[in-house]
Steps between C-alpha positions, in 0.01 A plus 500: 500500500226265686177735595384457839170208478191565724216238520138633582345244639157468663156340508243603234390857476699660715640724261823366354440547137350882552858563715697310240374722237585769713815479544586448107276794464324270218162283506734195392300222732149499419259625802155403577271468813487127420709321722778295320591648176845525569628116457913523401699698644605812293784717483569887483782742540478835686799727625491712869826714566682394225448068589328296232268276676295224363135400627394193478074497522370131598174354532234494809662239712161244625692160675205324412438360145168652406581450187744374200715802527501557852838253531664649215451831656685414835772332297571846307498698797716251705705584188528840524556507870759277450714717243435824672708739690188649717156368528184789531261252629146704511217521683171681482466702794114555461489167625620244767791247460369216297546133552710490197693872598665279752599217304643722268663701775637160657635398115689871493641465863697144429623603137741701708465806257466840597146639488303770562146467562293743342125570604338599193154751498612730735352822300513762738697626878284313695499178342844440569416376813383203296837350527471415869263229452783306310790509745376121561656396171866539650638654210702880550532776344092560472360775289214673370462572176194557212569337160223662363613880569849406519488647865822448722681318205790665470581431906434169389735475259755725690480175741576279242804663454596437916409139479677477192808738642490689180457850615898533565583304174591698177273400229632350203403564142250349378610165224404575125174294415558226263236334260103535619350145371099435508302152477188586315284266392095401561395313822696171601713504203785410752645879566581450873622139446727646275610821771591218750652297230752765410511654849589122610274560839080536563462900468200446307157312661429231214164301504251340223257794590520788191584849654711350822743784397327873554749753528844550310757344679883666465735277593916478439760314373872535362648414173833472391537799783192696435147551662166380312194616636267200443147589498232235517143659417142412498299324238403647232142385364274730238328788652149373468613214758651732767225465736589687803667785603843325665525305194503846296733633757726250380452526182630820510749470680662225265456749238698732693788219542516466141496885434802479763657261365825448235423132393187307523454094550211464316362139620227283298357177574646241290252245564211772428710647201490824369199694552328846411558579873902436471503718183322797656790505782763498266373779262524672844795483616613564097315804510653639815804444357718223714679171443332213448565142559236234419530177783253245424481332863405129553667360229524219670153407473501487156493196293822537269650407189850629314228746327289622781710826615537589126139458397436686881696800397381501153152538624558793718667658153233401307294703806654814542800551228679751682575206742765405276739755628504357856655219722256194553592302809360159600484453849385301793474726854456178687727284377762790412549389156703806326383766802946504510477653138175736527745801718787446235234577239337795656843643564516495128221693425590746759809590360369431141243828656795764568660435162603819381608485074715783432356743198752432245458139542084537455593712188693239348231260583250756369741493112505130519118465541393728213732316286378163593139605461383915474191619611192439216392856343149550611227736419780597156726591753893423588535418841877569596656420854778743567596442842484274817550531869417327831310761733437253777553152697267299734260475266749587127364810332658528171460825301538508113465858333333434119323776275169261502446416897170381439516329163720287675277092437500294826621224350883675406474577898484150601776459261726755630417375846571140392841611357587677813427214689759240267755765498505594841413292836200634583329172623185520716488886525238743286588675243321857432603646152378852440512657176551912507557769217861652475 
């Protein structure tokens, strides 16, 4: 099943974003009284009557290039206009048609899409006679609505339905969500060069300017059959350097993504190398418990020998050990060098991340672990591990009941968790090893 896609479009601050978030019942696009915060366009999913429809919030439209972004903006709204079912272009009714309401209004009227023109602000009985001063835009059905209080938007969206002659359709059920993939990574590592790279189209705004990206940015794709959400996020830079409050907006919001998330690109700079900056993001996503795969980005920039990617990846071990246990990729967004293999990869992980082991095969691992090397007595004590289980998946939570929980040294952990590793394919996911008393 294809959902239903609806392009907001508009000039800046008219309200797209607040509507947006809205209708997924989420803040997902970042809102602020500065004008142009919203720069690609960003999708959600919401459901009215039993139809899956998906939103798709763009940036303030301005036909004039104030400044470096301004282009890019138009160019991501022209492409969401262009892949949409219905276009919601919005006004603000507590003001007069702009110069650049009717360009946009001219752009929607010769795409030849069905639209609806919404007049945005219109908080209370009386204002709805706001909508009259924008007949002279040419563009039918008209109507009111308040983004803010969410006033009139179910008869909005009960219209969407007409235009899109839904209401008489039987929904279908909904398709089973595949893998949820996020690009993390600090400023202008490359993370939306790479979305675009494995989308194979511009979804993401790229430019030499750190924090072009601002919001999290689903977008889809099949594999071998199946739907990947791709999410390309914001920056990531230490907290001392997040300096206002849409850059910590974002910040959280990429957090979010990654909390959301089943696998994780994590992206480094391989012409900056591996920093204390990279490490912090990866203990991260570690902690919370998802798959991992490193991508150092701009390979291409490097000056190599037969030793370089060896003596690269040896570095980042050296760094942070625990890197050992998961895929390295060397890549180049721009030039696509290896972006073909990064999906294949990630797919890995994902499935390496629903691995259930079966008890009696743990148990058997458990016998041939103590015999290779049994845990060291400690404090005059015999530690003794009697049994072994697998409690969860997504991140791997294994349980093993002992008479000594807490004598238990860290270093036979690591061990155990290195032997589960070689015995079983548990590339590039966490493992969590929990020791109880029978």
């Amino acid at each position: 099943m294809s959902n239903s896609v609806i392009a907001i479009v508009g000039r800046p601050n008219v309200g797209k974003s607040t509507f947006f978030n809205r209708m997924l019942k989420q803040k997902k696009a970042i809102v602020d009284a500065q004008e142009g915060i919203t720069r690609d366009r960003i999708y959600g999913e919401m459901e009215w009557l039993g139809h899956y429809l998906t939103f798709i919030d763009t940036g303030g439209y301005i036909p004039e290039d104030v400044d470096i972004f301004n282009k890019a903006v138009r160019q991501q709204a022209q492409s969401a206009i262009s892949e949409a079912d219905l276009i919601l272009f919005m006004v603000d009714g507590r003001e007069d048609p702009t110069a650049s309401d009717k360009t946009l209004a001219q752009f929607v009227r010769t795409s030849g899409k069905k639209s609806i023109l919404v007049v945005n602000k219109c908080d209370s009985l009386e204002s709805n006679e706001q909508i009259h001063n924008f007949h002279q835009l040419a563009i039918n059905p008209i109507l009111p609505v308040s983004a803010l209080t969410g006033r009139l938007s179910g008869d909005l969206l009960d219209q969407i339905l007409d235009q899109l002659n839904l209401k008489d359709v039987q929904p279908e059920e909904k398709d089973a969500e595949g893998m949820r993939l996020s690009i993390v990574g600090m400023p202008n590592v490359g993370k939306s060069s790479l979305t675009n790279a494995l989308l194979q189209k511009e979804q993401s705004i790229v430019t030499p300017i750190a924090g072009t990206t601002r919001d999290s940015i689903d977008s889809y794709l099949k594999y071998y059959g199946k739907t990947i959400t791709l999410v390309d996020t914001a920056g990531l830079r230490k907290r001392s350097k997040v300096s206002d409050s849409i850059e910590f907006y974002s910040t959280v919001r990429t957090q979010r993504a990654v909390l959301n998330s089943d696998v994780v690109l994590v992206l480094i700079d391989a012409v900056k190398g591996f920093s204390k900056q990279d490490k912090t993001i990866i203990d991260e996503v570690i902690t919370k418990g998802k798959g991992l795969v490193l991508i150092v980005n701009k390979w291409d920039l490097v000056d190599k020998d037969t030793h370089t990617m060896k003596d690269f990846s040896d570095e980042i071990a050296y760094q942070f050990k625990s890197l050992t246990h998961y895929p390295i990729m060397y890549i180049s967004a721009l030039t696509k060098q290896r972006v073909s293999k990064v999906l294949n990869e990630a797919n890995k992980v994902f499935k390496s991340r629903q691995v259930m082991i079966p008890t009696a095969k743990l148990n058997k691992f458990l016998k041939n672990v103590i015999k290779q090397q049994s845990p060291p007595a400690t404090s005059g004590k015999v530690i003794n591990l009697k049994y072994m289980t697998q409690v969860n998946v997504g991140p791997h939570l294994f349980v093993i009941f002992t008479n000594y929980p807490k004598l238990v040294p860290t270093s036979y952990k690591r061990f155990i968790e290195n032997q589960l590793r070689e015995n079983f394919d548990l590339l590039g996911v966490p493992i969590r090893i929990s020791f109880r008393k029978k």
